[in-house]
N, C-alpha and C positions, 0 to 999 in steps of 0.2 A: 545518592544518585540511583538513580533507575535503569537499571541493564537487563530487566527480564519483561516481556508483556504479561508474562503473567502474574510480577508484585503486582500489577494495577488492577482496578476493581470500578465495573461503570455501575454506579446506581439506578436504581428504578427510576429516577430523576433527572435522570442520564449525567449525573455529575462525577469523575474520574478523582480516585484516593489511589494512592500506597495503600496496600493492603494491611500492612503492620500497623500504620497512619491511624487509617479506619479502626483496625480492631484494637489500639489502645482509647480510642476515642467513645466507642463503642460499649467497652469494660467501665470507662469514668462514666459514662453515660448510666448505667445500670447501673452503678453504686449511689450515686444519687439518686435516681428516680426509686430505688430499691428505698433509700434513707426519708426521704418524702413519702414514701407511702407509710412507713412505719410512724411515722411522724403524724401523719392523719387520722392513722387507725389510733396511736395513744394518745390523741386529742378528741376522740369518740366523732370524727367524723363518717358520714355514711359515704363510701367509697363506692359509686355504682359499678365503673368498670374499672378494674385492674387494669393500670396504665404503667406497671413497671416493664414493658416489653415495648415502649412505643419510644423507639429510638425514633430521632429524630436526623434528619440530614443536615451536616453542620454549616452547610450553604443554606440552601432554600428552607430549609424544617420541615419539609413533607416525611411522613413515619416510614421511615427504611424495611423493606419485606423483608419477611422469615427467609427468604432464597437468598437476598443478601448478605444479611447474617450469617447464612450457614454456610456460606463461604470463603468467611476470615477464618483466618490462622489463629490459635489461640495467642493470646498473647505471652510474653517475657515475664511479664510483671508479677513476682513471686508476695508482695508485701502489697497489702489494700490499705490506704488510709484512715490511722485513726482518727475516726471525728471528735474526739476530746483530745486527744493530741493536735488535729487539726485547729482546732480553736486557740485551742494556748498557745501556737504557733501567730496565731492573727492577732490575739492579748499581747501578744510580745513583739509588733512590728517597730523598725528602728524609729525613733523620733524624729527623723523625716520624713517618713512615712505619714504618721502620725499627723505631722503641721501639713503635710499636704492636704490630707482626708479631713481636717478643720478648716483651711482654706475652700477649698470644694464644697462643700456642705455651707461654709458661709455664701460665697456666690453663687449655691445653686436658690436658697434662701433670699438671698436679692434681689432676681431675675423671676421670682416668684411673687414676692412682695408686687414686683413695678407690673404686674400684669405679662411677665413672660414666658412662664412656665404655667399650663394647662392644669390648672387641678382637677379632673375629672370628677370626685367627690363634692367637692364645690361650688361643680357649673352644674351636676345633677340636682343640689339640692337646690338652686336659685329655680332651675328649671322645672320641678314636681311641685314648687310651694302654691 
């Protein structure tokens, strides 16, 4: 709950966080975008602009200013997720998990087949032939 106006934080978007909200969101935000970009560069892509600072707003996605930014609290969060711990974590979801993410994948696959999911790769290639 909220008892101070100054936890809250209005965006350049004008969208209203918790400020602690925001700045763990913010932190997950930059560990990823940080994990992506390294991931580009050790796949020898050309990276024109450093896009690891381009948080985005987790309403609309317009890229949240550096004034925004530097106005969260740091956060709590003393431990960053391991990404190979993260994974082995995902390799080891319970087996209902599992028969879910099979069911899903089969009817996303059906709805695909009958003409209801948009392949965009496949309506480009009908379209340039």
């Amino acid at each position: 709950m909220i008892t101070d106006r100054n936890e809250i934080i209005r965006t350049n978007c004008h969208h209203f966080y918790h400020k602690d909200c925001l700045s763990s969101y913010v932190e997950n935000k930059k560990l990823e975008l940080e994990e992506k970009y390294n991931d580009a560069k050790k796949n020898g892509f050309s990276v024109e602009k450093d896009f690891r600072q381009d948080i985005e707003d987790p309403v609309c996605r317009q890229i949240l200013s550096t004034t925004i930014l530097e106005q969260l609290p740091p956060t709590n969060r003393t431990e960053h997720i391991d990404t190979k711990l993260h994974r082995e974590l995902i390799q080891t979801l319970s087996p209902n998990i599992r028969q879910w993410q099979q069911q899903t994948q089969a009817l996303f696959q059906q709805q695909k087949d009958k003409g209801g999911i948009i392949d965009l790769d496949r309506t480009q290639e009908i379209i340039f032939r």
